[in-house]
C-alpha positions as semicolon CSV with decimal commas, in nm:
position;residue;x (nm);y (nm);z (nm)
1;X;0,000;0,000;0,000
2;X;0,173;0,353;-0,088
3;X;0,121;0,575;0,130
4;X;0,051;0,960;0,043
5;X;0,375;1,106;0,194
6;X;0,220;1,510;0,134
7;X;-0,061;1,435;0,371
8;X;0,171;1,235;0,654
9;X;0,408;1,505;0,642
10;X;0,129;1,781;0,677
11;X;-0,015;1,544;0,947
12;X;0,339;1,528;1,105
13;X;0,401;1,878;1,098
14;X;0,049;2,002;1,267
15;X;0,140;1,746;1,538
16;X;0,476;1,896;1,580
17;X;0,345;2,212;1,605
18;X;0,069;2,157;1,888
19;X;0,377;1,965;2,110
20;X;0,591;2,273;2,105
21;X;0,325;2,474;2,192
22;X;0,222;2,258;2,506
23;X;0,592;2,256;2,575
24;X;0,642;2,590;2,581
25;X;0,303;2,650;2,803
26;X;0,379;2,411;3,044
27;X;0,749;2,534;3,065
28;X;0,605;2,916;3,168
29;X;0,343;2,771;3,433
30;X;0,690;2,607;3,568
31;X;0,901;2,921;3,552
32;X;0,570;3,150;3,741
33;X;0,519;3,361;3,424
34;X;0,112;3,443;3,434
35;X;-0,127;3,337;3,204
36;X;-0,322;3,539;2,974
37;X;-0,687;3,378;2,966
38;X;-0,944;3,502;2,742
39;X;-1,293;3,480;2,763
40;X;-1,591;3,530;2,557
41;X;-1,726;3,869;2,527
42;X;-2,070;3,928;2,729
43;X;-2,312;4,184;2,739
44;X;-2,294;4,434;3,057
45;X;-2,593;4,469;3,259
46;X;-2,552;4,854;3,400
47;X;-2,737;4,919;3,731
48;X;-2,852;5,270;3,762
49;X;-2,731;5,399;4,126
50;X;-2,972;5,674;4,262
51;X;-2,841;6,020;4,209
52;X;-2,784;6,194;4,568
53;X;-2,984;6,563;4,586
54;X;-2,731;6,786;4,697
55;X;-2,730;6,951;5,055
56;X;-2,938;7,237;5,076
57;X;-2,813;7,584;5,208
58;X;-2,842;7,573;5,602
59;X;-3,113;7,836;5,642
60;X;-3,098;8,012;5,986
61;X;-3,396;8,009;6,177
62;X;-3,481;8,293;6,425
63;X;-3,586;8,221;6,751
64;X;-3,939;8,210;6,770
65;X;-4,097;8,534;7,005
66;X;-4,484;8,706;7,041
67;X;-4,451;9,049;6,929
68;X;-4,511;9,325;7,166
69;X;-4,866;9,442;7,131
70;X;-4,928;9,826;7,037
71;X;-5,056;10,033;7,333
72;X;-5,435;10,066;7,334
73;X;-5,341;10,444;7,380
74;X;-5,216;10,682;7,131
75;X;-5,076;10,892;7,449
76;X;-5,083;10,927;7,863
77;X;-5,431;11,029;7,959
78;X;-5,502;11,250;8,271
79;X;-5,786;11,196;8,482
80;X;-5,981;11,311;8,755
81;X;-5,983;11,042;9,009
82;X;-6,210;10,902;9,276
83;X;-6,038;11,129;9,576
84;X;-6,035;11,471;9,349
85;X;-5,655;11,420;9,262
86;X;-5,539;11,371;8,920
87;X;-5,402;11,014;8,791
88;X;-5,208;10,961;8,522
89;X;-5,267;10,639;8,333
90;X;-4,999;10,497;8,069
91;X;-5,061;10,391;7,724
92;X;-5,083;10,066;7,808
93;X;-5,421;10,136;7,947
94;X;-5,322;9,942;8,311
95;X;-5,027;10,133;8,479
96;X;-5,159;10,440;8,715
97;X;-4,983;10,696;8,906
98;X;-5,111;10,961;9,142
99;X;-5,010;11,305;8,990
100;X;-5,128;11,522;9,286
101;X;-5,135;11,496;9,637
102;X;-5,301;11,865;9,732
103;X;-5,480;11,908;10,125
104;X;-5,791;12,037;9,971
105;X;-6,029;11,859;9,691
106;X;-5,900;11,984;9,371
107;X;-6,207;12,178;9,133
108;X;-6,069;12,207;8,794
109;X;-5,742;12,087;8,607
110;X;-5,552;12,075;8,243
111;X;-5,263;11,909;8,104
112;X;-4,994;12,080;7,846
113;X;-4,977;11,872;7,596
114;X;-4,683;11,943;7,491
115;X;-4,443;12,002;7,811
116;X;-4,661;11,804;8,084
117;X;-4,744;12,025;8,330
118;X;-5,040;11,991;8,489
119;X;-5,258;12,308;8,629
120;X;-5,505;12,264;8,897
121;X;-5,735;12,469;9,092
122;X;-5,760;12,395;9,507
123;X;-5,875;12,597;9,766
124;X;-5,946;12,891;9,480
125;X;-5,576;12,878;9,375
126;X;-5,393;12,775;9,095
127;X;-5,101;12,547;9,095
128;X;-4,833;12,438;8,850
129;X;-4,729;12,104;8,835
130;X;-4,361;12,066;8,622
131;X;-4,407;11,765;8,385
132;X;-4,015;11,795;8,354
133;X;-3,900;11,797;8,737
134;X;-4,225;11,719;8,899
135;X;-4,223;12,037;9,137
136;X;-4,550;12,226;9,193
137;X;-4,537;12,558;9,268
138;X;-4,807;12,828;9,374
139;X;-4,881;13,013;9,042
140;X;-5,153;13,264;9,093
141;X;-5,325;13,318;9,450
142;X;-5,255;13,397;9,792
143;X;-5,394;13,681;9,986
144;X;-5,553;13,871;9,682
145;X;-5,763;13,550;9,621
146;X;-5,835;13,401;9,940
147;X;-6,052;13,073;9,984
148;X;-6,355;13,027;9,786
149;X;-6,678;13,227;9,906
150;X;-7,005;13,360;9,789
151;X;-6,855;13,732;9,804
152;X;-6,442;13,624;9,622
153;X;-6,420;13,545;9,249
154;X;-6,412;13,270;9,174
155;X;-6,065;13,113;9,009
156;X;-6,148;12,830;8,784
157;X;-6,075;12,671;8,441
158;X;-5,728;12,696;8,368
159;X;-5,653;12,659;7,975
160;X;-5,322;12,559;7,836
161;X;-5,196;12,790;7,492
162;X;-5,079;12,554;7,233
163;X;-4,734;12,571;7,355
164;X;-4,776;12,526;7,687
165;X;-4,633;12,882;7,755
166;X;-4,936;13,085;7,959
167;X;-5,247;12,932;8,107
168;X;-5,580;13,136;8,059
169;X;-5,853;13,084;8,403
170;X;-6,116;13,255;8,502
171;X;-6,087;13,541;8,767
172;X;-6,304;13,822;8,794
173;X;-6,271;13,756;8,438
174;X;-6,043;13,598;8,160
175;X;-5,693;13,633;8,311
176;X;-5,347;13,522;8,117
177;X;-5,035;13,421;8,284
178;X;-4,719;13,420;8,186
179;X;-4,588;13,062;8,350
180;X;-4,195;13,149;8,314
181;X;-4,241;13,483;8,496
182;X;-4,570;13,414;8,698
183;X;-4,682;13,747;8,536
184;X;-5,070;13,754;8,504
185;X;-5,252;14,007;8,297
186;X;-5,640;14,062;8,257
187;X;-5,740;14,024;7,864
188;X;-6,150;14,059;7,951
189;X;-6,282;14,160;8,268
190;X;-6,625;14,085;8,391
191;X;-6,913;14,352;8,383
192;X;-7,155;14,317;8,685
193;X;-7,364;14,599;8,566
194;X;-7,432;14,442;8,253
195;X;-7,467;14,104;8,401
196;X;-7,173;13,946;8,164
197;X;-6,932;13,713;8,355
198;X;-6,680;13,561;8,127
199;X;-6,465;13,242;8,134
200;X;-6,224;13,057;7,909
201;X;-6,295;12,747;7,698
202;X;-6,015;12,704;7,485
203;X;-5,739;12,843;7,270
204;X;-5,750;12,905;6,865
205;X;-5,459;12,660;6,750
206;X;-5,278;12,960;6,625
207;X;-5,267;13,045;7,013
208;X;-5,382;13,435;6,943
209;X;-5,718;13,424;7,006
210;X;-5,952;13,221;7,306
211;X;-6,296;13,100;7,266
212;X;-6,513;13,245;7,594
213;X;-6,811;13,122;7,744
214;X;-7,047;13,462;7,777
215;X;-7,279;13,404;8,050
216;X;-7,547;13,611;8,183
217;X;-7,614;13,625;8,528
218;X;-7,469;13,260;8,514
219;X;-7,776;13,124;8,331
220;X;-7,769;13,156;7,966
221;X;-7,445;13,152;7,777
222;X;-7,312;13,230;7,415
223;X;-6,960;13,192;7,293
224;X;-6,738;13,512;7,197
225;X;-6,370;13,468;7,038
226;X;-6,124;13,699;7,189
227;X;-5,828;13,875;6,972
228;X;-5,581;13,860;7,240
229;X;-5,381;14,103;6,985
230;X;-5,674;14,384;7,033
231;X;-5,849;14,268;7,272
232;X;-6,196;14,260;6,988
233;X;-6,529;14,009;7,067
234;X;-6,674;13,856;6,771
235;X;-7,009;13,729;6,906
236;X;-7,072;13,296;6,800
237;X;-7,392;13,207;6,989
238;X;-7,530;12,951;7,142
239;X;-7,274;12,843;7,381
240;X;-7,447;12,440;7,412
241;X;-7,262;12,211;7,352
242;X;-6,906;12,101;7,364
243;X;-6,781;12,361;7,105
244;X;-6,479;12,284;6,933
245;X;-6,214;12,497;6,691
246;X;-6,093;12,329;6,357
247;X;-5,706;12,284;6,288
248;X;-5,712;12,577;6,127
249;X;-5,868;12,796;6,401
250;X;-6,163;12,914;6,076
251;X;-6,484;12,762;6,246
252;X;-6,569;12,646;6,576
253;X;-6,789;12,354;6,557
254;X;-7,127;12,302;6,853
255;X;-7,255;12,023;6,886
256;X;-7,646;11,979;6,926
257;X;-7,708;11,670;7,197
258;X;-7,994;11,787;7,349
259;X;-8,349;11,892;7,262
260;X;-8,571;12,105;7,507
261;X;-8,723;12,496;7,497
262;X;-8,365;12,615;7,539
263;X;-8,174;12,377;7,319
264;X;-8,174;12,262;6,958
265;X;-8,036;11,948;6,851
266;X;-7,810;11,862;6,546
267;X;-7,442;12,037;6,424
268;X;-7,363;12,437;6,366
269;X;-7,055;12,582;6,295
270;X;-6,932;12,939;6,316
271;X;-6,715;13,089;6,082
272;X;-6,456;13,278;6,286
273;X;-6,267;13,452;5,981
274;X;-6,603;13,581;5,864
275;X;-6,775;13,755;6,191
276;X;-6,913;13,444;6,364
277;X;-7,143;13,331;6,038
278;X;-7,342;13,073;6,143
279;X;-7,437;12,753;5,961
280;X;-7,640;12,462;6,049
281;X;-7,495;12,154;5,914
282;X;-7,711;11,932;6,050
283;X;-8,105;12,017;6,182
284;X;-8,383;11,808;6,312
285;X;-8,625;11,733;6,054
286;X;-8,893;11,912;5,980
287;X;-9,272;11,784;6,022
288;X;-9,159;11,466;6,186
289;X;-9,089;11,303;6,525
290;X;-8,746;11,182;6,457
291;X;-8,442;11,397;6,645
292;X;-8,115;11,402;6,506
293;X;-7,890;11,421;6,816
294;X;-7,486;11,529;6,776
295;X;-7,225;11,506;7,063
296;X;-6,887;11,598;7,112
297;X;-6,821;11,693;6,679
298;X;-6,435;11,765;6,623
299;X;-6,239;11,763;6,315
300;X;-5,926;11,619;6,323
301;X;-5,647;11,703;6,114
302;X;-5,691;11,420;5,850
303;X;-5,972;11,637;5,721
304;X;-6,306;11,438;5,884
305;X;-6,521;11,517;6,138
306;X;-6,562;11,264;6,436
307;X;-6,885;11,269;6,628
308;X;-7,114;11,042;6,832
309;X;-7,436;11,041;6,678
310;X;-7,826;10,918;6,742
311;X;-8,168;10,932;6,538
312;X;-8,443;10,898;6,807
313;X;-8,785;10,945;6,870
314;X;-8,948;11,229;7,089
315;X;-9,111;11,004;7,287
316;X;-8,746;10,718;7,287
317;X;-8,600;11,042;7,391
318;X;-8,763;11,151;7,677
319;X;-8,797;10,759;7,809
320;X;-8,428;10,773;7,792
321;X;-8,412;11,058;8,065
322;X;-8,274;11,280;7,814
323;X;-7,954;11,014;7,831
324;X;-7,955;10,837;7,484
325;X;-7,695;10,634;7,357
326;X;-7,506;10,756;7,067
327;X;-7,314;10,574;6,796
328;X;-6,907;10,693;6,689
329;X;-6,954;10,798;6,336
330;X;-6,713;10,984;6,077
331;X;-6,829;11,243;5,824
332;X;-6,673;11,498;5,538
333;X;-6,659;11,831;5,741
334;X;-6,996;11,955;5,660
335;X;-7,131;11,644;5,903
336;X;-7,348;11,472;5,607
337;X;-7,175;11,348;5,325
338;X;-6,938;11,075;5,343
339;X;-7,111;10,927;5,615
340;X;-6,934;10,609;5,816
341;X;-6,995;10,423;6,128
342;X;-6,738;10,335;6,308
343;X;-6,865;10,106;6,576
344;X;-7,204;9,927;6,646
345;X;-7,182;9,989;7,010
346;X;-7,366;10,275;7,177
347;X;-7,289;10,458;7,469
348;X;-7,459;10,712;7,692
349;X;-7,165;11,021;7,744
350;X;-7,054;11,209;8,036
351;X;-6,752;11,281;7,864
352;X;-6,533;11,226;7,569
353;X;-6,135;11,275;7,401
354;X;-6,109;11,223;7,056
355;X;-5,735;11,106;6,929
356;X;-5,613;11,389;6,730
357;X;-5,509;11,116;6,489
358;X;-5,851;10,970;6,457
359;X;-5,745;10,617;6,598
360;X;-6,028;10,617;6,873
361;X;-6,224;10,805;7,188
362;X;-6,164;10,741;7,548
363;X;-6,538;10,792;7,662
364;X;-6,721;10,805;8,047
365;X;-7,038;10,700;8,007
366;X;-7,294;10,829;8,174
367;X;-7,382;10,729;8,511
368;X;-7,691;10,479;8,570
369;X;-7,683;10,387;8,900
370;X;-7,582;10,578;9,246
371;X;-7,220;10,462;9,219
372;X;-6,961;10,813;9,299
373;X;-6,715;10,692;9,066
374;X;-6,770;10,603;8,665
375;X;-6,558;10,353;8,408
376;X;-6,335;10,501;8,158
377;X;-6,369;10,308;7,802
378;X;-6,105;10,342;7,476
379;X;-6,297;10,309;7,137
380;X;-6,106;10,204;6,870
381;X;-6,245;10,372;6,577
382;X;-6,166;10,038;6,352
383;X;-6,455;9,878;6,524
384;X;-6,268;9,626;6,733
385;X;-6,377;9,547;7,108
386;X;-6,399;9,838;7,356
387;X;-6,142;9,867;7,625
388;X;-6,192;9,913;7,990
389;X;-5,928;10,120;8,113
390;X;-5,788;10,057;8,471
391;X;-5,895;10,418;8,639
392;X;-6,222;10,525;8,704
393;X;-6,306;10,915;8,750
394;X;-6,519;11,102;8,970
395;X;-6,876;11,123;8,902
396;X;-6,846;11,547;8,813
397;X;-6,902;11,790;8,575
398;X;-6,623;11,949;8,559
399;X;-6,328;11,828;8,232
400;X;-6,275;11,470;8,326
401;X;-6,015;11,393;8,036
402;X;-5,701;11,513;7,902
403;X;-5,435;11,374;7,701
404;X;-5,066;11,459;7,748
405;X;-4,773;11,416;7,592
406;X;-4,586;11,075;7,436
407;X;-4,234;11,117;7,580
408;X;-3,996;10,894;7,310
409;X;-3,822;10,606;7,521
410;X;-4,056;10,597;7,820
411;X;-4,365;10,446;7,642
């Protein structure tokens, strides 16, 4: 058989081939030279790994506080207490003070507000209490005025001027004094033989002129403005009720609260830069039964007029002892248009202090019962809950209210 030599020697030589190689593998596993192995490639499975937000901004936190409340009371308010001395309540509407601490029952009293000091009448004197060092001094009195009798004038309400500068009171007429030098001066003396006794109400805001209660015999009474530059009367009228001057000293506003043979009820104002022209604002109705009643008007430098209001009946009226309750309302300066009430409440008033910024009243009611003392409420003129205030006053006639000054650091 011949054998195909080609193929043997092609067989031969593959087979030599794969020997070497094992040699030479098995020869580097003996000698510690690694391996390279090799295996098939696969397809990679990729896990997703959650993304990590990153830190926020440390954000610093304030400690947590209540915020102080605002006082009730847009300044101190003066009173005439229980034991006729004069307390001085804060505006937080709790803290009291005594201001005074005179022998006799003071009869009349005012409040600069402005410097503080406080004038008060006792024992038919008048004394000056320093807001600044709290000294009172003896301002006008003595022998010359003497205690109070049927025969002696009588010395009575003292009037601040706007800047606090001279007090105007009532002795033997309308007397001005000077508080720096204690000088006082006689600007309208009283005339017996006409039966004209006058008294001071107020000061014009310009502080040149006072408004002056004109009464006759001490029954009926009209209101007179005195220049204080020339000493000229420009005759109002009637002197009922609760007359007040407008910022700009032009009219002097009376309110109309009552309704009887000797009074009218509803709103006039005088003119003062025109001879004491008269206008009624607001009248009673004609042909009807209704009453419109108006207490304690004022306009206030944001242009309105504040005033406690009431529509009544004749008959309502007179079942109310002449004592209705009236209603805080706000109205354009001629006291009809622009009409808004400011509260639902209703009070009965002894006596009343407007804020000069509008903000509220601090009222007295009027008395109901046979108690000698009376509460002393703040209004809020936004309408939100009244405020008893911690003082109560005297159940008197005379000025029960007064506001004095905000002192910057102490409130």
């Amino acid at each position: 058989m011949k054998i195909d030599n080609s193929l043997h020697g092609s067989v031969w030589g593959w087979r030599t081939v794969l020997i070497l190689a094992l040699t030479l593998i098995l020869a580097g596993c003996a000698n510690g030279t690694p391996v390279a192995t090799f295996a098939p490639p696969a397809t990679a499975t990729v896990v997703a790994t959650p993304s990590r937000p990153p830190s926020p901004t440390p954000t610093r936190i304030p400690p947590t506080s209540t915020p102080t409340p605002a006082p009730p009371l847009p300044a101190p308010l003066y009173v005439y207490g229980p034991e006729t001395q004069i307390l001085r309540l804060e505006r937080d509407g709790v803290t009291v003070s005594q201001i005074t601490a005179a022998e006799t029952p003071l009869t009349d009293f005012d409040v600069s507000s402005v410097t503080g000091d406080v004038a008060y009448v006792a024992d038919n004197k008048l004394y000056l209490g320093s807001g600044a060092s709290g000294e009172t001094r003896l301002l006008f009195g003595g022998a010359e005025s003497g205690p109070m009798s049927l025969d002696a004038p009588q010395l009575r309400l003292p009037r601040f001027s706007p800047d606090g500068s001279q007090i105007a009171f009532a002795y033997g007429g309308v007397q001005v004094i000077d508080i720096a030098s204690a000088q006082a001066r006689l600007v309208q003396a009283d005339d017996p033989a006409s039966g004209y006794l006058y008294s001071p109400l107020s000061w014009a805001p310009d502080g040149k002129r006072l408004l002056l209660y004109r009464s006759f015999f001490t029954t009926d009474s009209s209101l007179v403005v005195l220049s204080l530059a020339d000493n000229a009367l420009i005759a109002l009228g009637d002197a009922c009720c609760h007359p007040t001057w407008s910022p700009d000293g032009q009219y002097v506003y009376v309110s109309g609260p009552h309704f009887d043979a000797h009074n009218e009820p509803g709103l006039t104002r005088y003119d003062t830069f025109h001879e004491g022209k008269r206008e009624i604002l607001v009248r009673r109705p004609e042909q009807s039964d209704e009453l419109l009643l108006v207490d304690y008007a004022t306009l206030l430098p944001d242009g309105f007029l504040y005033i406690f209001q009431r529509r009544i009946s004749k008959q309502a009226y007179s079942e109310a002892d002449q004592h209705p309750d009236f209603a805080m309302v706000r109205t354009a300066p001629d006291g009809q248009s622009d009409f808004t009430r400011l509260r639902r409440d209703s009070y009965p008033l002894r006596d009343v202090l407007w804020a000069s910024d509008g903000s509220g009243a601090v009222i007295v009611p009027e008395s109901t019962g046979a108690s000698d003392t009376l509460p002393v409420l703040w209004l809020p003129a936004d309408g939100s809950p009244a405020i008893t205030l911690s003082v109560h006053v005297r159940d008197d006639y005379i000025p029960l209210l007064h506001w004095g000054p905000i002192n910057p650091g102490t409130e």
